[in-house]
FIDREN-518793 format. One record per residue: x, y, z of N, C-alpha, C in turn; residue in one letter. Coordinates in Angstrom, 1 decimal. Each point is the difference from the previous one (the first is absolute). Layout:
BEGIN
n_u,n_v,n_w,ca_u,ca_v,ca_w,c_u,c_v,c_w,code
X,Y,Z,X,Y,Z,X,Y,Z,A .
...
This chain:
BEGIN
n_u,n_v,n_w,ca_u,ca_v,ca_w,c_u,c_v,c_w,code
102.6,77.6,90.5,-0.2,1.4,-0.4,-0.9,0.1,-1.2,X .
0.0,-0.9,-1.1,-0.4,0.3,-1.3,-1.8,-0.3,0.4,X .
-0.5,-0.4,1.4,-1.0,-0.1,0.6,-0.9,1.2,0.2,X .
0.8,1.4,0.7,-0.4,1.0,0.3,-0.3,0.6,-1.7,X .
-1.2,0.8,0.6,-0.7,0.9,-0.7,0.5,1.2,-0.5,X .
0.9,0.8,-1.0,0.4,1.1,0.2,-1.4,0.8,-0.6,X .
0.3,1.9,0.7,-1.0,0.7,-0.4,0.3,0.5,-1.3,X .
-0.5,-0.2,-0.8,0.7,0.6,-1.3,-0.4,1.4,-0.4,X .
-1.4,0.5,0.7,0.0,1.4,-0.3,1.0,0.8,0.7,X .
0.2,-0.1,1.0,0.8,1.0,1.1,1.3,-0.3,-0.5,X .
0.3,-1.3,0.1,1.2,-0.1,-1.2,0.2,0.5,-0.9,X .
-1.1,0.6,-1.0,0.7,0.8,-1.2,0.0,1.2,0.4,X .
-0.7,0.4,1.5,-0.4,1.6,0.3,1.6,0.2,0.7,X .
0.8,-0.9,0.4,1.0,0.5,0.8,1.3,0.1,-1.4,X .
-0.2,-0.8,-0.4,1.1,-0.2,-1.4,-0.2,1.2,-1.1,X .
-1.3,0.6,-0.1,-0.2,1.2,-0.7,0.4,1.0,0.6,X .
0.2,0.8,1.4,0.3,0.5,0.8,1.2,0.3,0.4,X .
0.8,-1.6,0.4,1.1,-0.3,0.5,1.0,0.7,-1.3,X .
0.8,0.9,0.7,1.2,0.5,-1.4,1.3,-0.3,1.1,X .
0.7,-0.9,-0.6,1.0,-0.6,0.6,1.0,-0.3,-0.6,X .
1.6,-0.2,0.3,1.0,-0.7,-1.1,-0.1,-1.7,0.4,X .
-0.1,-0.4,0.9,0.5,-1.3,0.3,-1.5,-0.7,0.6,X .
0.1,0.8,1.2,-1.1,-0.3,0.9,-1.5,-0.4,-0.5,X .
-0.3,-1.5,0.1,-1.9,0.0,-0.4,0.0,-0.5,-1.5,X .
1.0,-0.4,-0.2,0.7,-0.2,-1.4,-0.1,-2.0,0.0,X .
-0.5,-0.9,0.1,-1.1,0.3,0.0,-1.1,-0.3,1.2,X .
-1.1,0.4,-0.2,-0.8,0.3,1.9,-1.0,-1.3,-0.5,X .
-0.3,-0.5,1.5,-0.9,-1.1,0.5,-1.3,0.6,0.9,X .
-0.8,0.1,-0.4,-1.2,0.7,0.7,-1.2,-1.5,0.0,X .
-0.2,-0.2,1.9,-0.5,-1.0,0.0,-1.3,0.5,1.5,X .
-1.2,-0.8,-0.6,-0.9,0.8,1.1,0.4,-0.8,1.5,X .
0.3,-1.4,-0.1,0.2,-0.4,1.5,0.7,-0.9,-0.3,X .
1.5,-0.4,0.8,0.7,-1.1,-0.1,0.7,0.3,1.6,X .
0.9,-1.5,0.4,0.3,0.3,1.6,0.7,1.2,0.1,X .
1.6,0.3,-0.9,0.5,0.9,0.3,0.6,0.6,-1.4,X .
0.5,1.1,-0.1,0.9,0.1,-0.8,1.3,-0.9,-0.2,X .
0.0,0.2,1.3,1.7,-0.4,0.2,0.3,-1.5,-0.3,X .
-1.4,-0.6,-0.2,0.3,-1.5,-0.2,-0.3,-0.2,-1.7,X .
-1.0,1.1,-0.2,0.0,0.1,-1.6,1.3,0.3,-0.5,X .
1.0,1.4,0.7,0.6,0.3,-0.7,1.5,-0.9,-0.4,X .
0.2,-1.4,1.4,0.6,-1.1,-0.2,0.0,-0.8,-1.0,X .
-1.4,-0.4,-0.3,0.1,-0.6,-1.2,0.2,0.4,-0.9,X .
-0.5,1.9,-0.6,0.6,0.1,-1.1,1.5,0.4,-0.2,X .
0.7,-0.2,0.8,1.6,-0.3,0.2,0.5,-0.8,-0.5,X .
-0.6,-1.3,0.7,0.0,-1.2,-0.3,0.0,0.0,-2.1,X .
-1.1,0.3,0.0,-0.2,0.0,-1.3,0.9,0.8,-1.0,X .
0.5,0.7,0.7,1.6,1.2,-1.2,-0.9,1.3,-0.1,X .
-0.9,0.4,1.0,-0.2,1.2,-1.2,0.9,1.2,0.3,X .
-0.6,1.3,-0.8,1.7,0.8,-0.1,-0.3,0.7,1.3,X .
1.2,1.0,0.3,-0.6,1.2,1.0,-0.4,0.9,-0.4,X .
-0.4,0.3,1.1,-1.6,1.1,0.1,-1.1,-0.5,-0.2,X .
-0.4,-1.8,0.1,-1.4,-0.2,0.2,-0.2,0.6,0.7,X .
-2.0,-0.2,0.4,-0.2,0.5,1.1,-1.9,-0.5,0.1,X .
0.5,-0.6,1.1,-1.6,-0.8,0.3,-0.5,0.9,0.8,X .
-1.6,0.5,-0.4,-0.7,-0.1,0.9,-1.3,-0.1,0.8,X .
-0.1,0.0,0.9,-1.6,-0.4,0.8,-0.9,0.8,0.4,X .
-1.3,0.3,0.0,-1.1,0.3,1.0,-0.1,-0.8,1.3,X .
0.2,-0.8,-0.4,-0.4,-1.3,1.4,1.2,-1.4,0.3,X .
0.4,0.6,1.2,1.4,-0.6,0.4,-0.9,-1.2,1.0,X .
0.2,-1.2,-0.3,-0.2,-1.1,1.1,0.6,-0.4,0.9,X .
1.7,0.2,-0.2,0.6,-0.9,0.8,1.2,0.9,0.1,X .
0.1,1.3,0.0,0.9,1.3,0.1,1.0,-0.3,1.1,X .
1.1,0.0,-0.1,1.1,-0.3,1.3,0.6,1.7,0.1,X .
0.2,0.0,1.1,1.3,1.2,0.2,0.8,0.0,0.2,X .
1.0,0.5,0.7,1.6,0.1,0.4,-0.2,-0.8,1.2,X .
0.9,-0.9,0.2,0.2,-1.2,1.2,-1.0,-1.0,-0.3,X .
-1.1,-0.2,-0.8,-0.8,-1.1,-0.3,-1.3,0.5,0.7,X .
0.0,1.3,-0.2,-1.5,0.0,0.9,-1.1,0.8,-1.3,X .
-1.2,-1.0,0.9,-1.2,0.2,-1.2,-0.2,1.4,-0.2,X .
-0.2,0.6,-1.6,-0.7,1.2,-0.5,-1.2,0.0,0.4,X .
-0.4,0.9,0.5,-1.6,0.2,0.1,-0.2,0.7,-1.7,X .
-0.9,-0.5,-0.3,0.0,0.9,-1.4,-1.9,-0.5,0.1,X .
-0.7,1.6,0.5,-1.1,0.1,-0.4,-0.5,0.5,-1.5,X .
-1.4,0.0,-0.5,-0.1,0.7,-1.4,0.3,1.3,0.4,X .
1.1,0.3,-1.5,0.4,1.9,-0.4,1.1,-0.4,0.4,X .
1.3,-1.0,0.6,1.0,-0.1,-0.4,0.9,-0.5,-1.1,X .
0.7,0.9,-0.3,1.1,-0.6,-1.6,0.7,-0.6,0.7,X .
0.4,-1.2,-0.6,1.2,-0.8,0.4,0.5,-0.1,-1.2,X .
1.5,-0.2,-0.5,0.8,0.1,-1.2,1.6,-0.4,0.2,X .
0.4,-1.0,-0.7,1.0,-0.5,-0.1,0.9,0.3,-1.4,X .
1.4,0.9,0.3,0.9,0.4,-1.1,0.9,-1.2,-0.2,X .
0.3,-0.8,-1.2,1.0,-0.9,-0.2,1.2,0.4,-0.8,X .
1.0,0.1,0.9,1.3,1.3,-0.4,1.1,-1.7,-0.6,X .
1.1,0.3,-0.2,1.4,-0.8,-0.3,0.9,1.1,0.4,X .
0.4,0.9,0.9,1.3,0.7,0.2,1.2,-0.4,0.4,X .
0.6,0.8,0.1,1.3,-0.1,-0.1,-0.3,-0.1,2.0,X .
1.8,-0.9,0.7,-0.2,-0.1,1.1,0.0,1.3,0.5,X .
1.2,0.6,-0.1,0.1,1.3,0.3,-1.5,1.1,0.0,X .
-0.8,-0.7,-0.3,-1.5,1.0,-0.5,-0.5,-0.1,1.5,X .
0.0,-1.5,0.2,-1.2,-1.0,1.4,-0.4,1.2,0.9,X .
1.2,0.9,0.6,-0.4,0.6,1.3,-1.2,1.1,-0.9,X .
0.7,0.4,-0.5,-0.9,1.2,-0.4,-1.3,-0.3,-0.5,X .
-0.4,-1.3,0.1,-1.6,-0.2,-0.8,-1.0,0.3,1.1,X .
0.4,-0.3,1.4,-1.4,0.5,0.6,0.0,1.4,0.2,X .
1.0,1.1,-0.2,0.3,1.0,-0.2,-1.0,0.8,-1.1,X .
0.6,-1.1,-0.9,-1.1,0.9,-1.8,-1.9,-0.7,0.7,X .
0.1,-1.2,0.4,-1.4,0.1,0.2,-1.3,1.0,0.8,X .
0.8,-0.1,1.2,-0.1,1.0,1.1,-0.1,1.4,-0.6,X .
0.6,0.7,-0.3,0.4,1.1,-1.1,-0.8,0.1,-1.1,X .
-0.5,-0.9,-0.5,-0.8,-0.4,-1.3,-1.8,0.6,0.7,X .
-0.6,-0.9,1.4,-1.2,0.2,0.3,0.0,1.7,0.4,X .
0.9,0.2,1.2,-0.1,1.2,0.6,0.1,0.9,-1.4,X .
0.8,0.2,-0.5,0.0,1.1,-0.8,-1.0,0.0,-1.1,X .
-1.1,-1.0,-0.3,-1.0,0.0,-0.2,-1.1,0.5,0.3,X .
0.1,-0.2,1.3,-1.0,0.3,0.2,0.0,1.8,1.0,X .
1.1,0.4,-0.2,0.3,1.2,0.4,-0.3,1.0,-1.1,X .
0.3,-0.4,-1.3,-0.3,0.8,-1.3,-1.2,-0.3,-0.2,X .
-0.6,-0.9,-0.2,-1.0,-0.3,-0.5,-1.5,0.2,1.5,X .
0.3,-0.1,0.8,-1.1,0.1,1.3,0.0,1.1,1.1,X .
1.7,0.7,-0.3,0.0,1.0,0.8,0.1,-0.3,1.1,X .
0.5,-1.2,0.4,0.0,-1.1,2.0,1.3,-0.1,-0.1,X .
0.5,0.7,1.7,1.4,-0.1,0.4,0.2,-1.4,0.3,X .
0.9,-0.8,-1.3,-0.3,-1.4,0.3,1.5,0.0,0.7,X .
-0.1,-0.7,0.9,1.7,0.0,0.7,0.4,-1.8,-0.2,X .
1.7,-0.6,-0.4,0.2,-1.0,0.1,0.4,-0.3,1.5,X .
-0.8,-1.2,0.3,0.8,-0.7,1.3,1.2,-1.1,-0.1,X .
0.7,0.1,0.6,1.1,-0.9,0.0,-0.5,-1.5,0.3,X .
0.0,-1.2,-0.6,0.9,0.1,-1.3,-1.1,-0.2,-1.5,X .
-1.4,-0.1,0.2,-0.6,-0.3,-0.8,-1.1,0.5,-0.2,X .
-0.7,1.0,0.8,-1.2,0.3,0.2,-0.1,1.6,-0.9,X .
-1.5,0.2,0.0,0.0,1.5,-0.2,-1.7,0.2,0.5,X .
0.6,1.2,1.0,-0.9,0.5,0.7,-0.5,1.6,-0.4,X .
-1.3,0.1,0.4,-1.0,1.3,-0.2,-0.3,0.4,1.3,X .
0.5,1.0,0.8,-0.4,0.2,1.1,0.0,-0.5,1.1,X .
1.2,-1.0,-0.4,0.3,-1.1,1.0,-0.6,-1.2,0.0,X .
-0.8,-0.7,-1.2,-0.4,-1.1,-0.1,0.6,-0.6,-1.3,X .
0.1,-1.3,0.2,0.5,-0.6,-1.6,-1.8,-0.2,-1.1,X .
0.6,0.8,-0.8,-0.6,-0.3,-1.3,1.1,-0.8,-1.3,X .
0.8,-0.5,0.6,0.6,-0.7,-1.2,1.1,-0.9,1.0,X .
0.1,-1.3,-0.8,1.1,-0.9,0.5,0.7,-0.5,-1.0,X .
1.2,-0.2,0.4,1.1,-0.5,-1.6,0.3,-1.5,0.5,X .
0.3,-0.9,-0.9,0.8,-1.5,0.4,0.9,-0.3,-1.0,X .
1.2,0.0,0.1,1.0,-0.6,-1.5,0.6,-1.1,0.6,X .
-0.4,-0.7,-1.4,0.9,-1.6,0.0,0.6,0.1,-0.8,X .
1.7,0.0,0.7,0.8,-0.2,-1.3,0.8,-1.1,-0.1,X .
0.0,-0.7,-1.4,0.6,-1.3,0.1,1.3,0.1,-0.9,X .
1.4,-0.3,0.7,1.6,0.3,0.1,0.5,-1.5,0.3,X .
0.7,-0.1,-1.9,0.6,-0.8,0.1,1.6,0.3,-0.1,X .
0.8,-0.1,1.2,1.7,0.6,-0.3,-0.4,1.2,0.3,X .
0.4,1.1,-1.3,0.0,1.1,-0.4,-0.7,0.4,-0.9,X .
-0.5,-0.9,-0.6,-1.3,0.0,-0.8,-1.3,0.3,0.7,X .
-1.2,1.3,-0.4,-1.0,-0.2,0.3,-1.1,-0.2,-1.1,X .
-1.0,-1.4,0.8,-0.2,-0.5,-1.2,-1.4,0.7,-0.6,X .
-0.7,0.6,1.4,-1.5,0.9,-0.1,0.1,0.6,1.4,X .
-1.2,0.9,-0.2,-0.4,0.7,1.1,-1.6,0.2,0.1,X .
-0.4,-0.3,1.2,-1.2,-0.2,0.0,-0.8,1.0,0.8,X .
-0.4,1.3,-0.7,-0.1,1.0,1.3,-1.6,0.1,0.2,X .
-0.5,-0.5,0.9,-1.4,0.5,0.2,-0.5,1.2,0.6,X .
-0.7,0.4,-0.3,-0.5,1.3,0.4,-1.4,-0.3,0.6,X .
-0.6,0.3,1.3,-1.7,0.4,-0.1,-0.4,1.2,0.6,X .
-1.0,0.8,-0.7,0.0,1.3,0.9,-1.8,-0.1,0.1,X .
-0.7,0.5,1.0,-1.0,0.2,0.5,-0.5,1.2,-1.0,X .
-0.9,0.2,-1.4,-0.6,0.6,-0.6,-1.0,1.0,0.6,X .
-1.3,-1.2,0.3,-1.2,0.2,-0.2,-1.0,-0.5,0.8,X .
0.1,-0.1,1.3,-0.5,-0.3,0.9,0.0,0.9,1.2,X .
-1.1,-0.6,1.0,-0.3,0.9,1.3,0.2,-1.1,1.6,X .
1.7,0.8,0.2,0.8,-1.1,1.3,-1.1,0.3,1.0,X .
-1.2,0.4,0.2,-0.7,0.0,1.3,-0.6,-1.2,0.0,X .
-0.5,-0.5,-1.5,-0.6,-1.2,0.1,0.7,-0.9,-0.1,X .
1.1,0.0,1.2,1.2,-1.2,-0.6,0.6,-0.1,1.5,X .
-0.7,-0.4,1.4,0.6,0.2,0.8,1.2,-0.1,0.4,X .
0.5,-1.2,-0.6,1.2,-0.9,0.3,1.5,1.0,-0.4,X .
-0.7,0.8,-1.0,1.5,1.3,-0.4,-0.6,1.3,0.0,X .
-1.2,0.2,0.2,0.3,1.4,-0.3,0.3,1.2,1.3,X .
0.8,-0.9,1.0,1.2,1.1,0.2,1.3,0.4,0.2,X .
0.0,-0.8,-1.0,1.8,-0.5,-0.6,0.0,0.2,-1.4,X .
-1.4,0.1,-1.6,-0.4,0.1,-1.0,-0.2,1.1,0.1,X .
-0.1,0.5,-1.6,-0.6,0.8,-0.3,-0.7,-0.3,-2.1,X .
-0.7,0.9,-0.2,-0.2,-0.1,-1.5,-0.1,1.5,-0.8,X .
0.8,-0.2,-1.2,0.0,1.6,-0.8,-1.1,0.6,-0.4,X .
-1.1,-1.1,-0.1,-1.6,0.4,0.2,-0.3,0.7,1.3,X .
0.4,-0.6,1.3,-0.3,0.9,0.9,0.5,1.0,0.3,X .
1.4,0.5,0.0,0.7,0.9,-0.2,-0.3,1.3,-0.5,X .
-0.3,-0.9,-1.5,-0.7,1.6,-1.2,-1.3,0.6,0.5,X .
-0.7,-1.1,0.4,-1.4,-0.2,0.3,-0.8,0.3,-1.0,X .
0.5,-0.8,-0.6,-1.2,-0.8,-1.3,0.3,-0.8,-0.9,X .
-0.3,-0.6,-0.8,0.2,-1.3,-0.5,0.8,-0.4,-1.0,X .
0.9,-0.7,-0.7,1.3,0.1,-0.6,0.0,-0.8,-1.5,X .
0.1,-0.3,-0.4,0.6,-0.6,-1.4,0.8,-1.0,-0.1,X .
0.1,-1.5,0.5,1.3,-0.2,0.6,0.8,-0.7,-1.8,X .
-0.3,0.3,-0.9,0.4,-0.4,-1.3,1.5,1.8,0.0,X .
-0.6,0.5,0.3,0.9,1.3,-0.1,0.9,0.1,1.2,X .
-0.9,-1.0,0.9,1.7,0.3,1.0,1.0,-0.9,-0.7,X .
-0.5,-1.0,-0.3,1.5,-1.1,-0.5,0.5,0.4,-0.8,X .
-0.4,1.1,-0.9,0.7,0.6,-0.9,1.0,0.8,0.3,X .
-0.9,1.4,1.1,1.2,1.0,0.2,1.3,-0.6,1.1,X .
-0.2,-1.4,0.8,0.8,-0.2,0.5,0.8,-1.4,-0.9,X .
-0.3,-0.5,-1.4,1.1,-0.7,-0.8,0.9,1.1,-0.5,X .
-0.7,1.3,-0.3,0.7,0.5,-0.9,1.2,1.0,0.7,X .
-0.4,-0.2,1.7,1.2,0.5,0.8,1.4,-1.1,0.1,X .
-0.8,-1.1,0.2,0.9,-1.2,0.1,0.8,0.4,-1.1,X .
-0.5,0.0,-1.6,0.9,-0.1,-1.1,1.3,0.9,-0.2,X .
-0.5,1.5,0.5,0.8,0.7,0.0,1.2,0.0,0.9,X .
-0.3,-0.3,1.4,1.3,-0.6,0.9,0.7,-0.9,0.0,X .
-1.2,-1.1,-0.8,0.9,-1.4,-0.6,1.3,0.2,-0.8,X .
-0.5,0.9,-1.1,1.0,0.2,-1.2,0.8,0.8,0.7,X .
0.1,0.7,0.7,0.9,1.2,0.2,1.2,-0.5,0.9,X .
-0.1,-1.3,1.0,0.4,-0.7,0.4,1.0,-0.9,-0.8,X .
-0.6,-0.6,-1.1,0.7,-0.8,-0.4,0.8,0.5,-1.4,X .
0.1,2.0,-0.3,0.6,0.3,-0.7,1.3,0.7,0.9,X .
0.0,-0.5,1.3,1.1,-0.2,0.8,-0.2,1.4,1.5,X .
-1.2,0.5,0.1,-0.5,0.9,0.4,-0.5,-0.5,1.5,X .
-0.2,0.2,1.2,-0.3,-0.2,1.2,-1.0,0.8,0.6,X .
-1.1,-0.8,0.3,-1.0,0.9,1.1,0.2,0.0,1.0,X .
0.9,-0.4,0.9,0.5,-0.1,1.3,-0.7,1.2,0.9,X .
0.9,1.2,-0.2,-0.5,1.1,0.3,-1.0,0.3,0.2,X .
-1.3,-0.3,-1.1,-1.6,0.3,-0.1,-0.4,-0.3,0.9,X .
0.5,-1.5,-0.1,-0.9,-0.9,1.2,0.1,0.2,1.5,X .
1.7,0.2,0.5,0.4,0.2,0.8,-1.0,1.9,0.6,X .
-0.1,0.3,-0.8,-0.3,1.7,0.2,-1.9,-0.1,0.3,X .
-0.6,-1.1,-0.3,-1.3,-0.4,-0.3,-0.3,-1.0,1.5,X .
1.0,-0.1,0.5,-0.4,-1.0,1.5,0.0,1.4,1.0,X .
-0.7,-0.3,1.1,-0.1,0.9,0.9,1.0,-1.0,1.2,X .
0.9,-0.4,-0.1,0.6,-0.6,1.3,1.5,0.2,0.3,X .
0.7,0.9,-0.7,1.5,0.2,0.9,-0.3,1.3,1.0,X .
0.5,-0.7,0.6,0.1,1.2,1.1,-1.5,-0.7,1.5,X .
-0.4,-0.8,-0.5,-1.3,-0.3,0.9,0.7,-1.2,0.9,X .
-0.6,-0.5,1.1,0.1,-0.5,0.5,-1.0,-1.4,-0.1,X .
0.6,-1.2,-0.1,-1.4,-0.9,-0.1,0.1,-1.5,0.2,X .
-0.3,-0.9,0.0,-0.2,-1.5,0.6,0.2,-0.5,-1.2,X .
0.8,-1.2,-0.1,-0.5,-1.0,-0.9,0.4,-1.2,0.4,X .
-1.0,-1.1,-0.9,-0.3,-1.2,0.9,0.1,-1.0,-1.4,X .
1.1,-0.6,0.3,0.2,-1.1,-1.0,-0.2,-1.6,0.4,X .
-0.9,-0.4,0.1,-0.2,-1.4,0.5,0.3,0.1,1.6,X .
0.5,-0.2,0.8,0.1,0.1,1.3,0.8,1.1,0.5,X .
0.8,0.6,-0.9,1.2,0.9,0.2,-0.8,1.2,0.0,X .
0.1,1.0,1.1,-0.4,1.4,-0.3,1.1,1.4,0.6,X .
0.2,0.6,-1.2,0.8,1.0,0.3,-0.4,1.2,0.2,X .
0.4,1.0,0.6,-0.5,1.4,0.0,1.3,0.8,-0.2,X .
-0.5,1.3,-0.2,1.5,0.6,-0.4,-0.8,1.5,-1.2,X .
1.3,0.5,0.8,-0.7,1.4,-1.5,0.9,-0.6,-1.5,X .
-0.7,0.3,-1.1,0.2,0.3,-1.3,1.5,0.8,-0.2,X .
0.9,-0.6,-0.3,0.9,1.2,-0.6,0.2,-0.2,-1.5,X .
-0.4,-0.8,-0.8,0.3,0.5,-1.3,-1.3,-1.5,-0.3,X .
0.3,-0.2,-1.5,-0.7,-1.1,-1.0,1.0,-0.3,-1.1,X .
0.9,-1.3,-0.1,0.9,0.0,-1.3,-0.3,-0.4,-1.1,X .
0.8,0.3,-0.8,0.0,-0.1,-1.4,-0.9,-1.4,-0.5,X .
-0.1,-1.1,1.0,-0.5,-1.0,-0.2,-1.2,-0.2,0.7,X .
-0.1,0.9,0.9,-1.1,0.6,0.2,-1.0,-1.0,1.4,X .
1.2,0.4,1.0,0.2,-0.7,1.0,-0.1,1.1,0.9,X .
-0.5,-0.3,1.2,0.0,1.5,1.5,1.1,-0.5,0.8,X .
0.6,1.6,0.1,0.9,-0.3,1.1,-0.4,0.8,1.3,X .
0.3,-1.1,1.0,-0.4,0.6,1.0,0.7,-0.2,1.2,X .
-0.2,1.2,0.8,1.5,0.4,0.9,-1.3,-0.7,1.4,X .
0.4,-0.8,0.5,-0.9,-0.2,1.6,0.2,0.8,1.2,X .
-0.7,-0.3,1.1,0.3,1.0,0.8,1.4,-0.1,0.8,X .
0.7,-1.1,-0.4,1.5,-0.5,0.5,1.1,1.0,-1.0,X .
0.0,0.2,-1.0,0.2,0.7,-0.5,0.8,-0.6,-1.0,X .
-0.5,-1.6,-0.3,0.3,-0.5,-1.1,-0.4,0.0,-1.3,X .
0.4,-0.5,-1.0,-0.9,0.2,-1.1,-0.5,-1.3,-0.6,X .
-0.7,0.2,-0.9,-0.5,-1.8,-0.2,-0.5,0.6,-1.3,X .
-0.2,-1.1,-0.9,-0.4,0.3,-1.8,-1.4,-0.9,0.2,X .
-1.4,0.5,-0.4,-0.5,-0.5,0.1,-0.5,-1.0,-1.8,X .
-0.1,-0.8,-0.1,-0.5,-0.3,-1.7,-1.5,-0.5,-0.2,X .
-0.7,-0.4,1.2,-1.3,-0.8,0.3,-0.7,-0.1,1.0,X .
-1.6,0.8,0.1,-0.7,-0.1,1.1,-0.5,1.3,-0.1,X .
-1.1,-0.4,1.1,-1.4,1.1,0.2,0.6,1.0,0.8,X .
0.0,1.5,-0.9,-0.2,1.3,1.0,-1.0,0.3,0.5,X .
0.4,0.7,1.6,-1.2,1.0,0.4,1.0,1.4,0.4,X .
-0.3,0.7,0.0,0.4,1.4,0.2,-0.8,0.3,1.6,X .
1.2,0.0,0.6,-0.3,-0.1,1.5,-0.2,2.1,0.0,X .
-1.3,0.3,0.7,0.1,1.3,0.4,0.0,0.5,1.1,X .
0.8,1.2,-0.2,0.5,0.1,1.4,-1.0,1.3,0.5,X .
């Protein structure tokens, strides 16, 4: 780690900007390293407090949810939050993260950002943002939490065959070109606020659950070889889908790819 380059201008442009209690407290601003997520291990490793927060221009070796490669072209943020909560907190963190981008970029861009279950946030039905948490639980003890964040800034998905029609970017959206120092800001300083509010015994459940477009839908999901279908009747507290199949059973779902079957 002590290898990579950090940017030190943009680093002080986000730190002058960023008004936060916890969050960015203190921030790692680096122009290219493999991932956050592997930076943000070592500085774990190392003790630092919560609310680091690493982050990148240029992701090398970006993983997603189930181990699959990030595409991260130039104009995407990638950023890793290093939390210590309480267990009781766990469910609710991809909750505040999820919560954290969309409502960012809803205030700030004026884009009906919608969350997908369980990690995504989409614009119009593409993902411009993916979440990954590693949390490491020892007992009842949690000893960190490792939430990555990457959202698609500042780029154009046409020149990107391979996603752009499953991608999207808040540059193309607005249609015109972005700042991406100011997005990490207005979306740390959402994180901060949900974070704290959370941990002064306060729940976003509700938000989140109110911010997904899927009870009541009908839809597929495919967890390793297992695929269920079934309508939506609720999302729990832990923030799991329940879903009633066409037998008229119910099943909890906790892991795996939606699609929203249309009828």
């Amino acid at each position: 780690m002590d290898s990579f380059q950090q940017d030190i201008s943009r680093k002080r442009y986000i730190e002058q900007h960023l008004i936060t209690g916890l969050i960015g407290k203190p921030l790692y601003y680096y122009e290219s390293i493999s991932s956050t997520m592997d930076v943000g291990r070592e500085l774990i490793r190392k003790g630092v407090p919560e609310g680091t927060v690493v982050v990148t221009s240029e992701q090398k070796a970006g993983r997603g949810r189930l181990n699959r490669t990030w595409v991260s072209p130039p104009g995407v943020v990638a950023m890793s939050v290093i939390l210590r909560p309480a267990l009781s907190i766990v469910p609710q963190l991809i909750m505040i993260a999820s919560l954290a981008v969309a409502g960012a970029i809803r205030e700030h861009f004026q884009l009906d950002a919608m969350i997908k279950w369980p990690n995504d946030v989409l614009i119009n039905g593409k993902k411009v943002c993916g979440i990954l948490i590693e949390n490491e639980v020892m007992g009842n003890t949690v000893n960190s939490s490792n939430v990555g964040i990457g959202i698609n800034v500042d780029f154009d998905p046409s020149k990107y065959p391979d996603i752009m029609q499953a991608a999207t970017s808040l540059s193309h959206e607005c249609g015109h070109s972005l700042n991406k120092d100011d997005v990490i800001c207005a979306v740390l300083k959402k994180f901060d606020g949900l974070y704290l509010r959370v941990k002064a015994g306060n729940s976003v459940y509700e938000d989140w659950r109110d911010a997904m477009d899927v009870v009541g839908r009908l839809i597929r999901v495919k967890a390793g070889e297992s695929v269920i279908e079934g309508m939506v009747e609720a999302v729990t507290y832990g923030g799991n889908l329940v879903v009633r199949r066409s037998d008229g059973r119910y099943c909890e779902v906790v892991v795996g790819d939606v699609t929203v079957i249309k009828s």
